[in-house]
C-alpha positions as CSV (number, residue, x, y, z in Angstrom):
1,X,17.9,-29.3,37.6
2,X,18.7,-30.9,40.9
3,X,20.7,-33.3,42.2
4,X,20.4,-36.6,44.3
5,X,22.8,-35.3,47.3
6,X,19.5,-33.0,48.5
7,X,18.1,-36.1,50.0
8,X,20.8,-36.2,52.3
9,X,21.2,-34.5,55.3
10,X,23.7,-31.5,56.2
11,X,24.7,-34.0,58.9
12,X,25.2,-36.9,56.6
13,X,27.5,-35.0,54.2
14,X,29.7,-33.4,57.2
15,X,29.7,-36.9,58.6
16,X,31.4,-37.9,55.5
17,X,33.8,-35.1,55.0
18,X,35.2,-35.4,58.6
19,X,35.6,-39.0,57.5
20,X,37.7,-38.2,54.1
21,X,39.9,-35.6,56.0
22,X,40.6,-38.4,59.1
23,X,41.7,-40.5,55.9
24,X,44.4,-37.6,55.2
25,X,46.1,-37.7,58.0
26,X,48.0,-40.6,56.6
27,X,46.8,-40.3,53.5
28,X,44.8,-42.7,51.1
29,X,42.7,-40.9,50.0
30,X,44.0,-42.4,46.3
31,X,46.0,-45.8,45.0
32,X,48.9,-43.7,45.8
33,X,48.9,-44.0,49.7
34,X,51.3,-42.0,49.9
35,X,50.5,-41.9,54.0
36,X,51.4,-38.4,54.8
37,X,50.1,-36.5,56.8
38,X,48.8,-33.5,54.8
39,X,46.6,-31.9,57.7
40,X,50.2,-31.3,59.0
41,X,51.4,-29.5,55.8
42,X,52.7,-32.8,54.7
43,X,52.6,-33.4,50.7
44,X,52.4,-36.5,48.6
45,X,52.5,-37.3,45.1
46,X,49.5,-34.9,44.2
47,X,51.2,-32.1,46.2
48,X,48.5,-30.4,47.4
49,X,48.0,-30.2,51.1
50,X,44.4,-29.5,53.3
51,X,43.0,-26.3,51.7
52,X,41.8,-26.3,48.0
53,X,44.0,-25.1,45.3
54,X,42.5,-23.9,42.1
55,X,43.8,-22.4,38.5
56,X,40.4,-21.4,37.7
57,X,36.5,-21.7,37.2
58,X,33.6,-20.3,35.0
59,X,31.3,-22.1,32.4
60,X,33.0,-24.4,29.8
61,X,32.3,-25.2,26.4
62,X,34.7,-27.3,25.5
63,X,33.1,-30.8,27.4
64,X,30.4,-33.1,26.2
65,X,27.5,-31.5,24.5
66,X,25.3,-33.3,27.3
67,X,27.2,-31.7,29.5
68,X,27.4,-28.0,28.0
69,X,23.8,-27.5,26.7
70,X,22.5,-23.8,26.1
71,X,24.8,-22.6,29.1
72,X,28.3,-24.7,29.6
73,X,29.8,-26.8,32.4
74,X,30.6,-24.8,35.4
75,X,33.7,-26.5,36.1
76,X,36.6,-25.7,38.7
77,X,39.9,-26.7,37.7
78,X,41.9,-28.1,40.9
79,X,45.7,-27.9,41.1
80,X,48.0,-31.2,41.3
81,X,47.0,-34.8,40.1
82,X,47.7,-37.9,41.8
83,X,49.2,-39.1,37.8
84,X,52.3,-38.2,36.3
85,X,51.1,-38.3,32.3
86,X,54.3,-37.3,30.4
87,X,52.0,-36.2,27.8
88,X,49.3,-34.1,30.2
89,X,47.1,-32.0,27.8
90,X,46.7,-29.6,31.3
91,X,50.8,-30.0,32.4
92,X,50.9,-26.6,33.9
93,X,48.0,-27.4,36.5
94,X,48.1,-30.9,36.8
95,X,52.1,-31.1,37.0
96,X,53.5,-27.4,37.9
97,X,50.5,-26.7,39.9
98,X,49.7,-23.0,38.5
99,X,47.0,-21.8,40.7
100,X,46.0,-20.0,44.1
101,X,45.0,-21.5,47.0
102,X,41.5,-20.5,48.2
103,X,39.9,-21.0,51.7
104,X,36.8,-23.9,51.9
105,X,34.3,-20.9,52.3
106,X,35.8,-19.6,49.5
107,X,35.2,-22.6,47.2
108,X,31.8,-22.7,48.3
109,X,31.1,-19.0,46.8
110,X,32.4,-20.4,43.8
111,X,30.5,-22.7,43.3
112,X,26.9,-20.8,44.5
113,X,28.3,-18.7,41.4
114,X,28.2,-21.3,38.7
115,X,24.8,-22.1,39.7
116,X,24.3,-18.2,39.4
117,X,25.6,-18.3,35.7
118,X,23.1,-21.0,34.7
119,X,25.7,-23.7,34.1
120,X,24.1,-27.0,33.9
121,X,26.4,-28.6,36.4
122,X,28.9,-28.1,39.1
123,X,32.3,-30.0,36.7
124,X,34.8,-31.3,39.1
125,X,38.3,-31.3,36.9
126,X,40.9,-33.4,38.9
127,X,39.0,-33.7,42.3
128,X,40.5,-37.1,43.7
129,X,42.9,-35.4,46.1
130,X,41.1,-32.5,47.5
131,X,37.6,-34.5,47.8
132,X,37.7,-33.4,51.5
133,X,37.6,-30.1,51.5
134,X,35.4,-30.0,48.0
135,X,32.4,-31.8,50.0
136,X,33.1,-29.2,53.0
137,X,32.2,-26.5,50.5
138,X,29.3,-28.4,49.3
139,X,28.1,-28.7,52.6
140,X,28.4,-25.1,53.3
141,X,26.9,-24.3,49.7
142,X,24.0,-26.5,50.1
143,X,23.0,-24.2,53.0
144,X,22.8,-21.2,50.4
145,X,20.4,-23.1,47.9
146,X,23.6,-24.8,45.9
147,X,21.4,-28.0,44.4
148,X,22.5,-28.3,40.6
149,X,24.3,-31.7,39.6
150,X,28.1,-32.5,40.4
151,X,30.2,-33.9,37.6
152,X,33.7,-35.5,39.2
153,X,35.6,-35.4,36.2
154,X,38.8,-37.4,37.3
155,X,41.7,-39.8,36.0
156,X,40.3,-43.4,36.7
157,X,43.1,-43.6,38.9
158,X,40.9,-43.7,42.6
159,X,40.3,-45.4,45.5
160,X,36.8,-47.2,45.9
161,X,37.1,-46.7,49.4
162,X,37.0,-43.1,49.1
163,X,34.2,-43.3,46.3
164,X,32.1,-45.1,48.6
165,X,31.9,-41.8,50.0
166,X,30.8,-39.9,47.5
167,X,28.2,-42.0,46.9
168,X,24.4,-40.3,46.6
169,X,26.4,-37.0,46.7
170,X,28.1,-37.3,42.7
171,X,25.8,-37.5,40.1
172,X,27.6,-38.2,37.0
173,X,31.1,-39.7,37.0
174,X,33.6,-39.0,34.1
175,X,36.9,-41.1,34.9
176,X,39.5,-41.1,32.0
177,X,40.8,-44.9,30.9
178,X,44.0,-44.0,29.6
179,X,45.4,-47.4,28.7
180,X,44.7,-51.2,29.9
181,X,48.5,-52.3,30.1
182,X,50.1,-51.7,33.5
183,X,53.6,-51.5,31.8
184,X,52.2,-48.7,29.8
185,X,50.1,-46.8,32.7
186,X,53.7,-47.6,34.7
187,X,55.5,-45.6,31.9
188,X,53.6,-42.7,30.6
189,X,51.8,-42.0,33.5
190,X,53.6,-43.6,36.9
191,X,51.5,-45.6,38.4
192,X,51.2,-49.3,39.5
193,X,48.0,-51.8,39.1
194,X,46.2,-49.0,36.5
195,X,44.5,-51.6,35.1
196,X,42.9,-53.5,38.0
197,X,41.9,-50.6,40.2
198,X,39.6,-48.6,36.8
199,X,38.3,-51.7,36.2
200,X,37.0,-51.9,40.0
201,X,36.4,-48.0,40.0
202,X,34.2,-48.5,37.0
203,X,32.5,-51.4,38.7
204,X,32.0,-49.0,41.6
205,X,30.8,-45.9,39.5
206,X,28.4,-48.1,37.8
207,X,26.8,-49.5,41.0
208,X,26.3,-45.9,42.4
209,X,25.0,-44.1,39.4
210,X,24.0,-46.2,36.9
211,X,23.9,-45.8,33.1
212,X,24.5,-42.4,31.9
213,X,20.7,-40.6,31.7
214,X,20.2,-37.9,29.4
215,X,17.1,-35.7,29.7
216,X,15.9,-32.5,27.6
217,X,19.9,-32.9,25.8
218,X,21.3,-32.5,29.5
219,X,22.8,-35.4,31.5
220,X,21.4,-35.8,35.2
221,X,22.9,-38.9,36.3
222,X,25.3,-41.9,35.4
223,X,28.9,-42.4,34.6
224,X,30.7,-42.2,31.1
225,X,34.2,-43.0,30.2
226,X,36.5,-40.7,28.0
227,X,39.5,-42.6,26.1
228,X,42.5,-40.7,24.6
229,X,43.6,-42.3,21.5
230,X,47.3,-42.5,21.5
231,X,49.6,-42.6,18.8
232,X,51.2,-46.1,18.4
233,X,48.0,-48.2,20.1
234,X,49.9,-46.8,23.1
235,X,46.4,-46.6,24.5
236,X,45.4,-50.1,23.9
237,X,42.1,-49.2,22.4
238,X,41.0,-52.8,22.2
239,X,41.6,-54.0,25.8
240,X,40.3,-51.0,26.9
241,X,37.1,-51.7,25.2
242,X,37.0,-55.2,26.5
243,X,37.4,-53.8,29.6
244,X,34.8,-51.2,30.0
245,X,32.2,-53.7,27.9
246,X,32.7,-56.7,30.8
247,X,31.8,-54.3,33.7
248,X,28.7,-53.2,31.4
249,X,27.9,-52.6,27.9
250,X,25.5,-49.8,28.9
251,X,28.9,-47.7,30.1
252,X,29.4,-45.6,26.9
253,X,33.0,-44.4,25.7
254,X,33.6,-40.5,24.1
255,X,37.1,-41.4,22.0
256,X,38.8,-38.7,21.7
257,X,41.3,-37.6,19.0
258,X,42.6,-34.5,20.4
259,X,46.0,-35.6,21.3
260,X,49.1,-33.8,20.6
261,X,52.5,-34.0,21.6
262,X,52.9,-31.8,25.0
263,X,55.0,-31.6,27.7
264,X,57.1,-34.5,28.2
265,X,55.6,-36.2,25.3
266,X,58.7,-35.4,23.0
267,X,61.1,-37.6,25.3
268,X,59.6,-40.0,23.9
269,X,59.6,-40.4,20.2
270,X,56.8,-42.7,19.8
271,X,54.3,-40.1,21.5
272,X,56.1,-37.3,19.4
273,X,53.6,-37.2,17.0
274,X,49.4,-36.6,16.8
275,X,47.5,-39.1,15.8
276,X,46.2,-40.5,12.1
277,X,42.7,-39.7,10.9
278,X,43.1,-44.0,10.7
279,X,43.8,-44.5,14.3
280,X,41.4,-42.9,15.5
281,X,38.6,-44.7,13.1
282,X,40.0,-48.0,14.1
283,X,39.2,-46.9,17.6
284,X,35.9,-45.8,17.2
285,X,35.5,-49.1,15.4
286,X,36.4,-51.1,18.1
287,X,34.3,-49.6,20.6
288,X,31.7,-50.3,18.7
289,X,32.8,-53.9,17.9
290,X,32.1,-54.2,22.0
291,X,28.9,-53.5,21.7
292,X,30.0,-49.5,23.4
293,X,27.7,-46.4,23.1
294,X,29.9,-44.0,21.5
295,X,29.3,-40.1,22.7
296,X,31.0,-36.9,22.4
């Protein structure tokens, strides 16, 4: 299987990565503009500065079946987040930042070894803030015979500037929509305007890639949206939904149920508790009351 970014250039793709790390030199490269200057050693909120950070990598089993087929996701699972979910199923990556930073050329091996392993896909987990350097490996991959698909598996929580980007390089997008109440994203996961900048990040994904397109049992191309079910409606199932449904119906929605109280989650007694077998089944019902393919 091979992706769309082979019909760019090696030029093209550097062209672009010079361009994401000029953007971190007063960064905004996310919502979060935090403006520092991380080629400096400068950190922002994701806390990650210009080399690539890492807690690990190998095929996964544990995504999408159209993502895992005979011979799992290769994904790479990058340090930091641009989020601060008190609840973060992955708190000691995403929020303590367990891992080991790795040199670009380093990255790039990695990745020329998932392809090695047969894994369907390259799986971006939490890419948004080290896009730079993850295209620079590409680049330097591609030269190698590195062609599989890329998955960026991220938040929801990005900057269409910096997807514009990516664009013709990503093959299947996988944002998160956690909740459509800013009050709520402001809460549990510290950040402003959640609501307005997934639904133009969805609008964006959709107009690069597409529906999601699933050949042989394996997806090649298009962008699907995961939804945490919360206890409580915390996640707002229903706006959500509504949401997703008004940028396209043809966007489909995996609701998950795995939820359980983690980290920070037991500050906070309504999220101190996993959810009901009847949550989650009103959920599914409502995505389907928006007329939303429903995959897992």
């Amino acid at each position: 299987m091979r992706s769309s970014y082979l019909a760019l250039s090696i030029s093209e793709i550097e062209k672009r990565t010079k361009m994401l790390y000029e953007k971190m030199f007063t960064c905004d490269i996310c919502p979060r503009k935090c403006r520092v200057n991380r080629m400096s050693g400068q950190v922002g909120a994701c806390r990650v500065g210009d080399l690539p950070f890492i807690s690990g990598y190998g095929p996964h089993y544990g995504e999408e079946s159209f993502l895992v087929g005979q011979n799992g996701s290769g994904t790479v699972f990058f340090t930091g987040c641009n989020m601060r979910c008190v609840y973060c199923q992955n708190w000691t990556i995403s929020q303590l930042c367990n891992g080991e930073q790795i040199t670009v050329e380093q990255l790039a091996s990695i990745m020329l070894e998932i392809q090695s392993l047969g894994c369907h896909n390259l799986n971006l987990v939490t890419p948004t803030h080290q896009i730079a350097m993850i295209l620079e490996a590409v680049s330097i991959a591609i030269r190698s015979g590195f062609h599989i698909p890329i998955v960026y598996n991220c938040s929801g929580y990005e900057s269409v500037e910096t997807l514009q980007l990516l664009e013709s390089i990503i093959d299947i997008y996988m944002p998160d929509f956690k909740y459509a109440n800013d009050d709520i994203a402001l809460k549990y996961s510290g950040v402003r305007d959640y609501v307005e900048v997934v639904r133009d990040v969805l609008k964006e994904m959709y107009r690069q890639v597409g529906p999601l397109k699933v050949e042989n049992g394996i997806a090649t191309r298009g962008v699907f949206v995961r939804h945490l079910v919360l206890p409580n409606n915390l996640s707002t199932t229903q706006k959500v939904c509504e949401v997703i449904s008004s940028v396209s119906r043809e966007i489909p929605v995996n609701i998950m149920k795995q939820y359980h109280p983690i980290y920070r989650a037991y500050e906070y007694p309504e999220l101190s508790r996993r959810i009901t077998n009847a949550e989650f089944i009103e959920a599914v019902q409502l995505a389907k009351k928006y007329g939303l393919n429903i995959v897992s």
